[in-house]
N, C-alpha and C positions, 0 to 999 in steps of 0.2 A: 379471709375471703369467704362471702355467703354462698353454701351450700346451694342455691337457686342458679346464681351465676355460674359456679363453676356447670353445671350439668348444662346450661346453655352454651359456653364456651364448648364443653364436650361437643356436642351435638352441630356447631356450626362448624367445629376442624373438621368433623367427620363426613361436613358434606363435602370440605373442600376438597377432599382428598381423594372423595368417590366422583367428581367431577375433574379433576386434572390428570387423573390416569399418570399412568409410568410419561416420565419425561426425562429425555437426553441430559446428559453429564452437562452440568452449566458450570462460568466460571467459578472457581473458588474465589473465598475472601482474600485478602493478603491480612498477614499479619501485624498486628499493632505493638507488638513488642518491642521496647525502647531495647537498643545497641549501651550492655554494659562499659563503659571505659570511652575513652578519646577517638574519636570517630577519623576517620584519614580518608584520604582519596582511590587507597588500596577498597574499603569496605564499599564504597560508591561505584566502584570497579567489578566488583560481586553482586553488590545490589541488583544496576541494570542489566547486568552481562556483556559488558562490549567486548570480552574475550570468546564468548560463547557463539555469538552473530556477526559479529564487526570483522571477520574474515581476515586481521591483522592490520586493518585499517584504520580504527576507531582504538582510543584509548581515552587515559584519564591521568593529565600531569599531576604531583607532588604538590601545585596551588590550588588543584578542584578544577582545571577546565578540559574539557573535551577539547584530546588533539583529534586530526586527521592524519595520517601518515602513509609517505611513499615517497619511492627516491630514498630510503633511507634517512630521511627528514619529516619531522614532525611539526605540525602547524595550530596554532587553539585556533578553535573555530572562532572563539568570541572576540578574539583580534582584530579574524575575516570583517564580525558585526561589527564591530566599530571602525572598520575600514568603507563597510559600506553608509553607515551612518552619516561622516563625513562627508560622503558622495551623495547624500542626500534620497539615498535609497533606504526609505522604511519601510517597518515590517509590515506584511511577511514576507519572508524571500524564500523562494525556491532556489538552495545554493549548488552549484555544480561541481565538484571537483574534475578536472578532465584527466589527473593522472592516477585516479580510481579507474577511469572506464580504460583508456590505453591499459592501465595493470591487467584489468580482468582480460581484454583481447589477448595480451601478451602472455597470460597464466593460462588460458586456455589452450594455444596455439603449442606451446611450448609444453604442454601435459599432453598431449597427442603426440608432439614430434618423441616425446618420451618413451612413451608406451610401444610406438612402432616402431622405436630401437629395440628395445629391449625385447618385446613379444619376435624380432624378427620380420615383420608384416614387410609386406613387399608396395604395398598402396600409401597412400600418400594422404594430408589430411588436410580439408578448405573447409573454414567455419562461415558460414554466412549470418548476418545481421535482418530478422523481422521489421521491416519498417515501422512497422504494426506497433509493437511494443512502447515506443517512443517514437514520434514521427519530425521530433523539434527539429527545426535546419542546426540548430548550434550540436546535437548529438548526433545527427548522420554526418554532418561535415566531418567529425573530428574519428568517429569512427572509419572513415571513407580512409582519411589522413592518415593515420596512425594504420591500419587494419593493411595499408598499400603495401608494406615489408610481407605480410603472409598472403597477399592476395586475397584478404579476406573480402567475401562479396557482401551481396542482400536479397534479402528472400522480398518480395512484389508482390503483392494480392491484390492489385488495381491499378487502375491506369496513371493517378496521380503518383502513385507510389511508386509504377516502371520511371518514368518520366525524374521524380528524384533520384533514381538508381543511376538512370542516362546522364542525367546535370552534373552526378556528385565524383561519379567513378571516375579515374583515371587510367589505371594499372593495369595495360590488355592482359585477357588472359582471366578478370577476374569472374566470378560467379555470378550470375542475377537467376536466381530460382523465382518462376513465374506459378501463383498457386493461383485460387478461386478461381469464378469466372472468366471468360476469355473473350469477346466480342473482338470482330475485324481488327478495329483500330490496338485490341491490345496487341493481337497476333503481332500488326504490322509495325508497331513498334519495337518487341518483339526479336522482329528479324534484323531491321535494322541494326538492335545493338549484335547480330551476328555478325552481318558486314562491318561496325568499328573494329569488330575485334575481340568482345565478351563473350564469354561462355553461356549465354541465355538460354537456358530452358522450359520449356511448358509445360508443367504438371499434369497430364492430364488428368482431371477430378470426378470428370463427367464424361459419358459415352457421346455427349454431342458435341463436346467440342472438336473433335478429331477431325470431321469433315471440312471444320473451318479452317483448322491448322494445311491441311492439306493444300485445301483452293486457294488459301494465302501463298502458301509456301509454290506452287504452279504458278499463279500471277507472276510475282516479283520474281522468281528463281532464285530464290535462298531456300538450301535446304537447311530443316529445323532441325536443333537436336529436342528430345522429347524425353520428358520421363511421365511414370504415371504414379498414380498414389494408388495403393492397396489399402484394402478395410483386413485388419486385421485381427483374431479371435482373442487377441491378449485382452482382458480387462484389469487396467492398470490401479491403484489406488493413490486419492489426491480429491485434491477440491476442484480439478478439473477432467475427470478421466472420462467424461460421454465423448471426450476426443476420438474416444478409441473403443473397440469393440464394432461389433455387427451394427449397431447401432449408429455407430460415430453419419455423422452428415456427409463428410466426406469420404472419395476413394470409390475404387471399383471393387467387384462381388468379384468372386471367380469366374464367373459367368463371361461376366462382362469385358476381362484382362483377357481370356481367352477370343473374344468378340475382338478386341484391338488389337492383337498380334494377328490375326488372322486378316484385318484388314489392312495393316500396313504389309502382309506379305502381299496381298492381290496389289498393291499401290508401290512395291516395287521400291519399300521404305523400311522395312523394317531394323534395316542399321541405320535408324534415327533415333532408335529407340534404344538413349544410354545411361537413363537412369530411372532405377527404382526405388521409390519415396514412400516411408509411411510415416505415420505420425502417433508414435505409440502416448500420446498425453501429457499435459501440460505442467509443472511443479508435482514432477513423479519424487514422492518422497522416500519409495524401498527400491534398493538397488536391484533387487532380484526381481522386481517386474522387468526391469531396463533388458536385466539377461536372458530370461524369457521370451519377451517379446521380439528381441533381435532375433533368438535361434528360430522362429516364426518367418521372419522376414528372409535371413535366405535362405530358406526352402526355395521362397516366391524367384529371388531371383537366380539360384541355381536351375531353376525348371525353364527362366524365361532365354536363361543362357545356350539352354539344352532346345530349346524352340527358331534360334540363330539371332537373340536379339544382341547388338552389339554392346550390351552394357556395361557402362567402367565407372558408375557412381552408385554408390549406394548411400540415400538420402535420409537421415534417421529423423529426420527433424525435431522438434523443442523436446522439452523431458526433464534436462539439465535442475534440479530444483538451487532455490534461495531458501537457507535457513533462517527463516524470521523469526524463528524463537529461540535455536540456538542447542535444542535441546537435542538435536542427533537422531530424531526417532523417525516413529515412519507415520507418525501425526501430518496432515497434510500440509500444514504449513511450516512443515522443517524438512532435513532428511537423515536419510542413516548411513551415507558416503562422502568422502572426500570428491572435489576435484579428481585428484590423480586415480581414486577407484573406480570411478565413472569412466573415464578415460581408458583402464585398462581392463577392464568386465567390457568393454566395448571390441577393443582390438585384440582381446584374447579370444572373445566367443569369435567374432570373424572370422578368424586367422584359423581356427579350429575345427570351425566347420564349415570353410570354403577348402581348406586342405585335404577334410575328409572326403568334400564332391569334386577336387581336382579342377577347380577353377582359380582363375589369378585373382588376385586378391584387388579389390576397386580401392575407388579414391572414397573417402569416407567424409561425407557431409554431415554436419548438424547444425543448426538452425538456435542456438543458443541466444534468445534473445533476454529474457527475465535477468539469468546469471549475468550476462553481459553489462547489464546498464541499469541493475538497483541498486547496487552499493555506491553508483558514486552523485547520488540526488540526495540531497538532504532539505526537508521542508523547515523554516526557522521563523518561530513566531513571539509575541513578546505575550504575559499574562495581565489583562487590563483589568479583573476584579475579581474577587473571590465573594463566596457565599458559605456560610460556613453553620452545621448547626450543633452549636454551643450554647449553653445557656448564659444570659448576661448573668452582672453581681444579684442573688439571689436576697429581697427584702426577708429580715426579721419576723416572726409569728406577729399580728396584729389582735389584740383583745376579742374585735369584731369579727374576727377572720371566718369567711365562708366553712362552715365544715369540709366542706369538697376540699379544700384547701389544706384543711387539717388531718385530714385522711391521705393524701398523696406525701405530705410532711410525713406520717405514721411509718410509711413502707423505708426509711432511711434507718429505723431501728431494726429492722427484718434483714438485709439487703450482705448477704454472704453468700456461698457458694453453694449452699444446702438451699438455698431457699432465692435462688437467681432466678429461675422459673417463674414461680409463684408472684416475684416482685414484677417479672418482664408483666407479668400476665393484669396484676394490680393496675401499674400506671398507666397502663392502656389503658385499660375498663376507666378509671376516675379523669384520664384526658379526654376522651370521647363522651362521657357524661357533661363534663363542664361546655364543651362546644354543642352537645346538645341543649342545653339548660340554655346557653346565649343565646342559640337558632331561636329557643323561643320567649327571648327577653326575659329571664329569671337570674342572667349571671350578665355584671357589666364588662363593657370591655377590658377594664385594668386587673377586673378579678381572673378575667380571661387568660390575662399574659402574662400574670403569675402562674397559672396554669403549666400553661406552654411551656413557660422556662422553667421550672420545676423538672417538667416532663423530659424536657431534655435533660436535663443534670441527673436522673435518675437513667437515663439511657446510654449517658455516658460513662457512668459508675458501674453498670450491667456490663457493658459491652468489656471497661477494663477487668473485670471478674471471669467474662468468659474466654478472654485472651490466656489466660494461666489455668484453664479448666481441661483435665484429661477430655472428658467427653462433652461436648458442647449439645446444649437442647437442638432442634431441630428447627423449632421456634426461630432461636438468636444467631443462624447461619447466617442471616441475610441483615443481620445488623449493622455491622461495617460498613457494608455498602449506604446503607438509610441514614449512615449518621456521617459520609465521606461529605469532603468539601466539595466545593464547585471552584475553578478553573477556567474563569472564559478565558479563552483564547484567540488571539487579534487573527483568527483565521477562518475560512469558511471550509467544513468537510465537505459539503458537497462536489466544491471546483477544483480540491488541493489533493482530497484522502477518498474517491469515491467509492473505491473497494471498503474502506471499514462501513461505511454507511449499508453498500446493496449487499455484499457476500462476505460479512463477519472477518474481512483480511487482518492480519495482526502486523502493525508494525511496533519495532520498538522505538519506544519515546522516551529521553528523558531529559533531564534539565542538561543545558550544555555549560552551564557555571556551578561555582558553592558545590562545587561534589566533596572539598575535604573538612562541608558541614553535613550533620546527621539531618538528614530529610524526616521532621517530625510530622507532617501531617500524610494524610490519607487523602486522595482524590480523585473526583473523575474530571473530564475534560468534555468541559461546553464551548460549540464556536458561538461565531457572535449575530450567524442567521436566527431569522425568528419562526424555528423549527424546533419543535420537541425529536427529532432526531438527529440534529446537528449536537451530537454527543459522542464522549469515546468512553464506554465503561467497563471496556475487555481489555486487560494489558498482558506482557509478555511476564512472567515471572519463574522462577528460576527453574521450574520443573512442571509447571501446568499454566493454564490460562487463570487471571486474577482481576479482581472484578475493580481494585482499586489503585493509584499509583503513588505512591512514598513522593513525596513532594515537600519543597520548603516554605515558609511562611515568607510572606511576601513583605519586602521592608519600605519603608515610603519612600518615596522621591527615587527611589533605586528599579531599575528594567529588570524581569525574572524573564528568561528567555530558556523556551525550550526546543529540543528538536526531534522531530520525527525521520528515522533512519528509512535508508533499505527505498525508498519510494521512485523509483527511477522510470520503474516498467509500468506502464500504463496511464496511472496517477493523471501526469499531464494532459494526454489527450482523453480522456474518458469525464474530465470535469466538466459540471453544468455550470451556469450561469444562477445559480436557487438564490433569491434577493436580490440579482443583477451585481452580487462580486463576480467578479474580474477575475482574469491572472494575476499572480500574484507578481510582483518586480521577481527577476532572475539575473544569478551573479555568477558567471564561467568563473573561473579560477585554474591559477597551475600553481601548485607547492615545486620551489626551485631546493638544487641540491644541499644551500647553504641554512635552510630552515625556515625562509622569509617563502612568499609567497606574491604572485601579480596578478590583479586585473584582469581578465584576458576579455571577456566581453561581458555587456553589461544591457539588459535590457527592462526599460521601464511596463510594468505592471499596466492593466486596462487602466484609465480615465473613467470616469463615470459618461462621458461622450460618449466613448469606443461603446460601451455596454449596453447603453440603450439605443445605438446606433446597429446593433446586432439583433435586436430585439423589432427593428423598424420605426424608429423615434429619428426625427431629425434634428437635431442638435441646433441648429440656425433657425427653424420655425418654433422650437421651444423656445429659444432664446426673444425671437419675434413676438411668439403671444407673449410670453412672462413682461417684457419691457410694456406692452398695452395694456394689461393689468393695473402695471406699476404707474402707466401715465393717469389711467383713468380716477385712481385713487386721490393724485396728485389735483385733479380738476374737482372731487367731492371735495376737497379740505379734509383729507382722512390723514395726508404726508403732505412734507414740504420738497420743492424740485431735488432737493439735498441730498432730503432721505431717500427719494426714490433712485439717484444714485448712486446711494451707497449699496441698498438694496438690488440694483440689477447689478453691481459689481462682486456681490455677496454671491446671486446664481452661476453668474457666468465662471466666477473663481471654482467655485466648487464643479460644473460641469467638468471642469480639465484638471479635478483633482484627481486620486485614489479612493477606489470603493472601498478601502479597511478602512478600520480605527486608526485617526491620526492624533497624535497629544501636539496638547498646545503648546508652544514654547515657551 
């Protein structure tokens, strides 16, 4: 390397480096290290972690495929695919297990009724479901269904959302916790569910709503029960915690909680007021904020007890986290508690310090939506191409051969661990020469892509040298990643994953067949929008976040199918329409005790109609001008009547198609 160059090379790291300033912990590489001896479905098992995440759910049978399991019966998912295949349901499918989501009600329910044995606790426990989180009619019906044994209710933050709560419920007695906004008509629907029979109450959030509850509540003469949300000084950690603190949008000041009990004593109310609501933060991932913030809370409501309000609920709402990485910590997107710890740090601190202020112990709400309904959504896509950057068969020295040519050949005699550096640093400088030299017509195209392929063979020789290198340059960190394959996938993140796209959410993905083969390649995951961000290049990996994902090479004529876990809460109702995809087809499912599994409901994916008919396109007047188009060509002599019938039957098929990638048969 000439002495000129390097001092330039000096000189442009060193600007980069006084221009990017200190920067946040980014993902690591994964590693390229081939697995010594005969790979199983046990190492596949460790790879992605489904012990780690998969909450007892997810595993990996003895042939390589992802079960699902519960009822003490285990199912491969890839069965489920080819059950839907059959049915004519292509990918992607958004699959739903329903005796995942029943499990986690039942796990929940029965981790509380645990704790309040054990702790002694005198109150009682009602979980309520956020509409919010999932709002599909196929998962409020079934949690409605199944939830009716513990009276489990639903938390409401709008009027569509009361209204599902009134259609879905059965089981008097059960909970409807009314949050957000409040206008007349919510109040008055509201009361009505007081007169079926439900337990409704009104959060109050806001000092103005009070007035209205009131004048509602005089009109009709239903008295309301009430609860109010406090702002809370706890500041929780998480990827969601502006929930909570002085800050949070919602809930009352002290000010303000004293302004409302003062007004429902003038209004001859104040034993309407029987629950106190806070919201200490969303995927709280250390349990000692949870403990903390509760001994916060009653304070609030030993004092409002002490003030004569009739309170018998104390409403914790969400918090509960999902570990999508598996790793236990208090990283935001995992956590450092069990279930049952949660549970009993809950009705220990209570119990402890409601005993100390000589108050009866409430009925204990929370609002577990996330926990409740992401383990049992599984997103399932098929892999339609790869991109891969490998060098093709690399040609023999030519007599005439470009020097440029013969100097990047040179750096294969240098190229060992002492001198990995030096080499990274070569094939650059002589790649970036050669495309410069073509920019300006001095080197031809074929000399070009000997170039190129050269370049890559030498960066795939680096990269295996820095795999087995105690200390890696700093340089060749981000190698991996520039040399990972590409993975479209027959799916859109915008409409299916839209958390990984807007707030870096991690779910784990992996292949749900071939696990008891050794996944040799490296890659990220491209959907099939024509977006430079419809990409996934953050995975879960065994102890940090990892920029690449172990993946298999794809065989001809054969479907690679992969699945992304854990996607329950949100995912569905937060997708765009980004390219006019659609929903994707959805497949209910029940795993039966015997190990088979059925159908339970099945619903077809948007049309390319539905989508542009959401967008304000009319489906019949496109169909109308496309046919005048078609006539018109037929009167220039451009088609025959024939073809222009084959051609409007070509639109109209594809109108009432699917927005994905469909292979041909």
């Amino acid at each position: 390397m000439n002495a000129a160059r390097k001092s330039a090379e000096k000189a442009a790291k060193s600007s980069t480096a006084a221009k990017s300033g200190k920067t946040a912990k980014k993902a690591k590489p994964a590693p390229r290290r081939r697995h010594n001896g005969e790979w199983t479905a046990k190492n596949s098992l460790d790879l992605y972690g489904f012990e780690r995440w998969g909450n007892d759910y997810f595993s990996v049978s003895e042939d390589g495929n992802v079960t699902a399991r519960t009822l003490n019966a285990s199912v491969q998912l890839i069965d489920i695919v080819n059950g839907m295949l059959e049915r004519d349901l292509q990918m992607p499918v958004l699959l739903r297990i329903e005796n995942i989501l029943d499990a986690q009600i039942k796990r929940l329910n029965m981790a509380f009724r645990s704790a309040i044995e054990s702790h002694g606790y005198q109150g009682e426990y009602r979980g309520v479901y956020p509409i919010k989180v999932n709002q599909q009619s196929q998962v409020v019906e079934e949690i409605a269904a199944f939830g009716s044994r513990y009276k489990h209710g639903f938390e409401a933050g709008s009027k569509p959302e009361i209204i599902v709560a009134l259609s879905t419920l059965e089981e008097p007695g059960s909970l409807i916790i009314c949050n957000g906004y409040k206008d007349k008509e919510f109040i008055e629907l509201g009361l009505s569910a007081i007169k079926l029979g439900f337990v409704c109450v009104f959060v109050v959030e806001t000092p103005s709503e009070i007035p209205s509850i009131i004048e509602c509540s005089r009109r009709t003469g239903i008295e309301p029960i009430i609860g109010v949300r406090i702002k809370t000084t706890a500041n929780v950690g998480g990827h969601w915690n502006s929930t909570s603190g002085d800050r949070s949008v919602f809930g009352l000041t002290t000010s303000q909680l004293v302004e409302l009990v003062d007004t429902l004593k003038r209004e001859n109310m104040l034993h309407c007021l029987q629950l106190l609501h806070c919201h200490l933060g969303s995927q709280i991932p250390d349990i000692k904020d949870i403990r903390s913030g509760i001994t916060e809370v009653c304070r609030f409501y030993a004092d409002l007890v002490n003030e004569g309000a009739a309170l018998k609920y104390i409403d914790l709402g969400g918090g509960l986290a999902v570990d999508y990485t598996g790793w236990g910590s208090t990283y935001g997107q995992s956590r450092n508690y069990s279930l049952s710890e949660y549970c009993e740090d809950i009705v220990d601190t209570l119990k402890s310090t409601f005993d100390d202020y000589g108050i009866a112990h409430p009925t204990i709400v929370t609002e577990s939506g996330r926990a409740t309904i992401a383990y049992s959504s599984i997103l399932i896509f098929n892999v339609v191409d790869t991109t891969t950057f490998e060098p093709t068969r690399l040609q023999p020295p030519s007599k005439d051969e470009h020097p440029l040519i013969s100097s990047m050949r040179d750096i294969y005699g240098n190229l060992n661990e002492a001198h990995v550096q030096e080499c990274y640093n070569d094939a650059h400088f002589y790649r970036n020469e050669a495309r410069e030299l073509f920019r300006r017509g001095q080197l031809d195209l074929r000399t070009r892509s000997v170039a190129e392929n050269i370049f890559l063979d030498l960066l795939q020789k680096i990269a295996a040298l820095a795999d087995n290198m105690k200390r890696v340059p700093s340089d060749l960190e981000g190698l991996t990643l520039s040399l990972a394959d590409i993975y479209y996938g027959n799916f859109s993140l915008f409409q299916s994953l839209p958390d990984t796209w807007a707030i870096d959410q991690l779910f784990p993905i992996t292949p749900i067949h071939r696990l008891n083969e050794e996944p040799t390649r490296r890659a990220v995951i491209a959907d099939i929008t024509c977006d430079s961000d419809g990409k996934i290049d953050r995975f879960v990996g065994e102890e940090d976040v990892v920029k690449v994902l172990p993946l298999h090479e794809l065989r001809a004529n054969e479907e690679y199918y992969l699945g992304v876990f854990l996607v329950g809460a949100y995912q569905e109702t937060l997708g765009d329409l980004h390219n006019l995809f659609g929903d994707t087809n959805v497949v209910s499912v029940r795993i039966t005790r015997d190990g088979s599994y059925e159908f339970v409901k099945e619903m077809q994916g948007d049309s390319i109609s539905d989508v542009l008919s959401y967008v304000e396109y009319y489906p019949k007047e496109m169909q109308e001008r496309h046919r005048n188009t078609a006539e018109r060509a037929v009167r220039e002599g451009r088609i025959t009547a024939r073809e222009r019938q084959q051609i409007i039957k070509l639109f109209n098929d594809s109108l009432n198609g699917y927005t994905y990638f469909e292979k041909e048969e």
